[in-house]
C-alpha positions, -999 to +999 in steps of 0.1 A: -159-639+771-185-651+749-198-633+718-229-634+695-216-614+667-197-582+660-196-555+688-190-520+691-155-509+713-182-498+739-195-531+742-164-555+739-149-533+768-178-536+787-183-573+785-145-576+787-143-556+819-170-571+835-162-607+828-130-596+850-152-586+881-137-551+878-149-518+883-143-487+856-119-474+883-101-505+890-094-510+854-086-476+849-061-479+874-047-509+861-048-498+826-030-464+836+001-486+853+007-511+826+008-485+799+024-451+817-005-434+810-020-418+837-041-397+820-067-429+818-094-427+845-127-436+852-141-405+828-124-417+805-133-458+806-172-446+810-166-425+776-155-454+759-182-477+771-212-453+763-197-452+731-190-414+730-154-418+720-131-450+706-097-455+721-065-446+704-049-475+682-023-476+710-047-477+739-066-506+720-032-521+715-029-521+755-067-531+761-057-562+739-028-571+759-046-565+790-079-586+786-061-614+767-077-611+737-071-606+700-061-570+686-078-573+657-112-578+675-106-542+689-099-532+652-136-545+640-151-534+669-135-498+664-142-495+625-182-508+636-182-479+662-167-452+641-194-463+617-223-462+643-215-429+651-213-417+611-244-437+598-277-427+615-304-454+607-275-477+591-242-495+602-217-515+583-226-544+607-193-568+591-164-565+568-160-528+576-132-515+559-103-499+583-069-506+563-056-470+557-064-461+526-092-489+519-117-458+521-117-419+512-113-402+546-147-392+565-149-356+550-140-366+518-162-372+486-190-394+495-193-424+477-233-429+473-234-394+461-198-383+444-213-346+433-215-336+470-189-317+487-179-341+517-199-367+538-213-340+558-225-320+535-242-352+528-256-365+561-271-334+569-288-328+535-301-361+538-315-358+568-334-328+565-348-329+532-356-366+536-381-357+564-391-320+558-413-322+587-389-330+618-368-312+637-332-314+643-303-303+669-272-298+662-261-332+680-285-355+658-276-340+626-239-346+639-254-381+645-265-387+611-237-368+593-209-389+618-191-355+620-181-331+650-206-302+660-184-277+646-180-292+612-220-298+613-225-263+628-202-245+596-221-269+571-259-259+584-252-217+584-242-223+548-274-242+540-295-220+566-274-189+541-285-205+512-324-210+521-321-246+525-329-253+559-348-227+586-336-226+619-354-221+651-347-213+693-357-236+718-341-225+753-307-226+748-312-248+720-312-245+682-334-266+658-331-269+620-354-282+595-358-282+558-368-246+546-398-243+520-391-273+494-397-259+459-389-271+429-356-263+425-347-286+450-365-315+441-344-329+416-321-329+451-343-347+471-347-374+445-310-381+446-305-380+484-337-402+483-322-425+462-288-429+474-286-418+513-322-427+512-322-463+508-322-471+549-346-450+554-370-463+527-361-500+533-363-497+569-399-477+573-414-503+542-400-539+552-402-528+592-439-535+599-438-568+580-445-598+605-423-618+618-389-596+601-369-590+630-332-574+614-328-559+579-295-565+561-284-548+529-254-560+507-242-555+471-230-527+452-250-504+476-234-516+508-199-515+493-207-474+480-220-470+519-192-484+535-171-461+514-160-487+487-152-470+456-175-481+423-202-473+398-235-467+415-260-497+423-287-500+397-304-529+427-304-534+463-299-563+473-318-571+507-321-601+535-346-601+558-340-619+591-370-640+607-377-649+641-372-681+650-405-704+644-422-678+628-419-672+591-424-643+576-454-631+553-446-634+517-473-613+506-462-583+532-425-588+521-439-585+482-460-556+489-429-536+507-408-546+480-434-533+459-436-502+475-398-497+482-387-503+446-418-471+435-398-450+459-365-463+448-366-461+416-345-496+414-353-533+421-352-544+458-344-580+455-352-595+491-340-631+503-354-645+536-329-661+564-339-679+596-318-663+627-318-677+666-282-660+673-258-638+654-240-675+651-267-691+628-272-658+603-265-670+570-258-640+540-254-652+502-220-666+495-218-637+470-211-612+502-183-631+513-155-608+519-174-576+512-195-549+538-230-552+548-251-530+562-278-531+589-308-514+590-328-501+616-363-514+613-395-489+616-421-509+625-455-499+635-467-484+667-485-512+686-514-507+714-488-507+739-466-476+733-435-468+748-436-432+768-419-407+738-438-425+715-468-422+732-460-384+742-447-376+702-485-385+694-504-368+715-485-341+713-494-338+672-526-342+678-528-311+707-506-289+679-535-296+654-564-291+681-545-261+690-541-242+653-578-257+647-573-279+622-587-310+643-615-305+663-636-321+694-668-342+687-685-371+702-718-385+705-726-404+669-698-394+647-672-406+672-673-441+656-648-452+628-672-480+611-692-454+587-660-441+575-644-476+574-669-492+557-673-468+527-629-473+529-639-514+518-661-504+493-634-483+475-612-510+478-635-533+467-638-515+431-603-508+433-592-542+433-620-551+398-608-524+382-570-518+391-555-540+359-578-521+334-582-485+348-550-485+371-554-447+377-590-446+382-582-475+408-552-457+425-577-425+433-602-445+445-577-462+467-565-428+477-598-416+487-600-448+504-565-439+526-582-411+535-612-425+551-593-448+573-573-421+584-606-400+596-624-433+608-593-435+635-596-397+644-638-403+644-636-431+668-614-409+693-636-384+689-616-359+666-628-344+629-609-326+607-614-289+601-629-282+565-603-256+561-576-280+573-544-288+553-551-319+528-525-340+546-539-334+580-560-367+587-527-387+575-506-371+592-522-371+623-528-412+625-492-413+614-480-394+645-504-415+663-501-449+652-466-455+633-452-451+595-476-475+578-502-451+579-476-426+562-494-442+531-522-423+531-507-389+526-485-409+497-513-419+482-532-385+483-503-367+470-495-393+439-534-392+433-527-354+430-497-359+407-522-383+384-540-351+377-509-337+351-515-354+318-482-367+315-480-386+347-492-425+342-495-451+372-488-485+360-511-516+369-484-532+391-480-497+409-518-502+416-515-535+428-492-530+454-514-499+460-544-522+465-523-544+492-512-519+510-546-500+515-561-535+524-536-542+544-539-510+561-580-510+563-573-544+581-548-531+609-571-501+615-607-520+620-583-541+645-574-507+663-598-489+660-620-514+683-595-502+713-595-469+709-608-449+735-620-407+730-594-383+729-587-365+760-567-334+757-566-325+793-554-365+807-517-376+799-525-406+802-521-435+774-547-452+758 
């Protein structure tokens, strides 16, 4: 049975099974006879192969004998689905630890963050206050936190007690977000950002460069993710995988550096590696030996758009249309040029001015963010309400179109911040600030040439 790389149990049973010609019963049978267990069925092989539970050391013992093949491929392939399931966005793709011992137990003291309780406590903090504005069931926070319902359950009534997350009824199902974010709990969501942040951050800024296809974190980080026991990581250390033939762009992979080390708070140092199969992927000789971690890109959303993608949208913008902070227009304001224009000629004086007057730079970049972000809604036909929340035109096109327009409501919100006397933006923070809003001005005269009027009675996708 060939193999490109580590697999999950789910997926080294599969292959393994089907390279043997046999069907979930028949091996079920024959797994049941060789090791007295009748207990093993079909159930219970389909389990294991959509990856919603990992045999017993003994049963992988038994698979091993059965299929002919190594135990301790069942041991890696166990250890990387046990941390699928605990990891969310992020998986120790090699070097896993799974000795007894190597690691503190799942509920124990998490390593990224030692002042939190247990890794639950962790997960589900981190995923709620990380992204204020989503939704969660019970199962995805379990997801995230790699914990059982009932462990996730006890853990959000506590927070939901203490004012930190608000829950909600949908059906028969319950949804939790992040409660009201004031400033007692910021100095929290800059440590979760920092530490159980770092997928997130790496994957939404270095996922829309071209030609990156995986995202691969090692170092000290990797080592406190995986559970590794050590100081804290003062860098992360990152590889981004290209597609074969087609390099990526040095200037995007500077800019998201750029952007990643602002929200970070820590270099990002970034090496490139050519990939055709998991075979040919090269890491620095440095990560010999020790865990790395893979990240789930999020790259933009293309013209083509998958159904929930699609759906997710529209949806945002029929919630906005709804509460009236968007409304209907057409006729000679549903074009995005007037708006886009004006958007180059802030850039324009950004970019002379951003190395002597980096503030006065970054707000006329932000203003700039902003008129992208209404030039997109224009050209569908949609304005925003004069009475409308400030982030409403950002957040909109980034329901819409993907996380790089995210930047816009970044931008607004730092050029807010520039408004306290103490608070200073740097030159280099306005350089990557100029990029980015070019960058961005560029994508959206490319999209917005395609993009037909908003139709809130049609389901149909653009």
């Amino acid at each position: 049975m060939e193999s490109n790389g580590p697999v999950t149990i789910a997926e080294l049973i599969r292959k393994a099974r089907e390279a043997r010609g046999l069907s979930q019963t028949r091996l079920a049978k024959e797994l049941a006879t060789m090791s007295g267990r009748h207990t093993i069925n079909r159930d219970l092989i389909s389990h294991w192969e959509r990856g919603a539970q990992v045999p017993r050391a003994e049963t992988r013992q038994w698979l091993s004998v059965f299929f002919d093949l190594p135990r301790e491929r069942f041991e890696e392939a166990a250890a990387l689905s046990r941390r699928r399931m605990k990891t969310g966005n992020a998986v120790v793709a090699h070097n896993a630890p799974t000795k007894p011992g190597a690691v503190r137990r799942a509920q124990g003291t998490p390593e990224l963050l030692p002042v939190l309780r247990s890794r639950v406590q962790a997960g589900v903090l981190a995923a709620v206050l990380l992204n204020p504005d989503r939704w969660f069931s019970l199962s995805e926070l379990g997801e995230t936190a790699g914990a059982a319902l009932a462990s996730v359950d006890k853990e959000v009534q506590l927070l939901e007690t203490a004012g930190i997350v608000s829950g909600r009824t949908e059906g028969t199902m319950r949804l939790y977000h992040a409660s009201h974010l004031g400033p007692g709990l910021a100095p929290l969501v800059q440590l979760l950002r920092l530490s159980y942040g770092v997928p997130q951050v790496i994957g939404e800024e270095f996922g829309s460069v071209r030609g990156a296809c995986r995202l691969i974190v090692g170092g000290a980080w990797a080592q406190r993710f995986a559970g590794v026991p050590g100081p804290a990581p003062d860098s992360i250390d990152l590889v981004v995988v290209t597609e074969l033939g087609r390099p990526a762009d040095q200037d995007e992979l500077n800019l998201a550096a750029g952007r990643a080390e602002l929200r970070l708070k820590r270099p990002v140092r970034w090496h490139l590696s050519g990939i055709e199969t998991d075979r040919t992927l090269t890491m620095p000789a440095h990560w010999d030996g020790e865990p790395i971690v893979e990240v789930r890109m999020v790259g933009p959303v293309g013209t083509v758009r998958g159904r929930e993608d699609f759906a997710a949208g529209r949806a945002a913008i029929l919630q906005l249309l709804e509460s009236g902070q968007l409304t209907l227009t057409n006729g000679p304001d549903a074009r995005s040029e007037p708006a886009l224009e004006l958007a180059e000629q802030h850039v324009i004086a950004a970019e002379q001015i951003a190395t002597d007057a980096p503030q006065s730079a970054h707000l006329l970049l932000a203003e700039a963010g902003e008129l992208i972000a209404t030039g997109l809604l224009a050209q569908q036909g949609l304005r925003v309400d004069p009475t409308a929340h400030p982030n409403t035109a950002g957040n909109a096109v980034t329901a819409q179109f993907g996380h790089q327009y995210s930047h816009v409501v970044q931008l607004r919100e730092r050029s807010t911040a520039l408004h306290v006397p103490a608070n200073r933006l740097s030159a280099d923070e306005a350089r990557i600030s100029t990029g980015t809003v070019r960058a961005l001005l560029v994508e959206a005269r490319s999209r917005s040439s395609r993009l037909p009027l908003f139709d809130a009675k049609s389901d149909s996708t653009a």
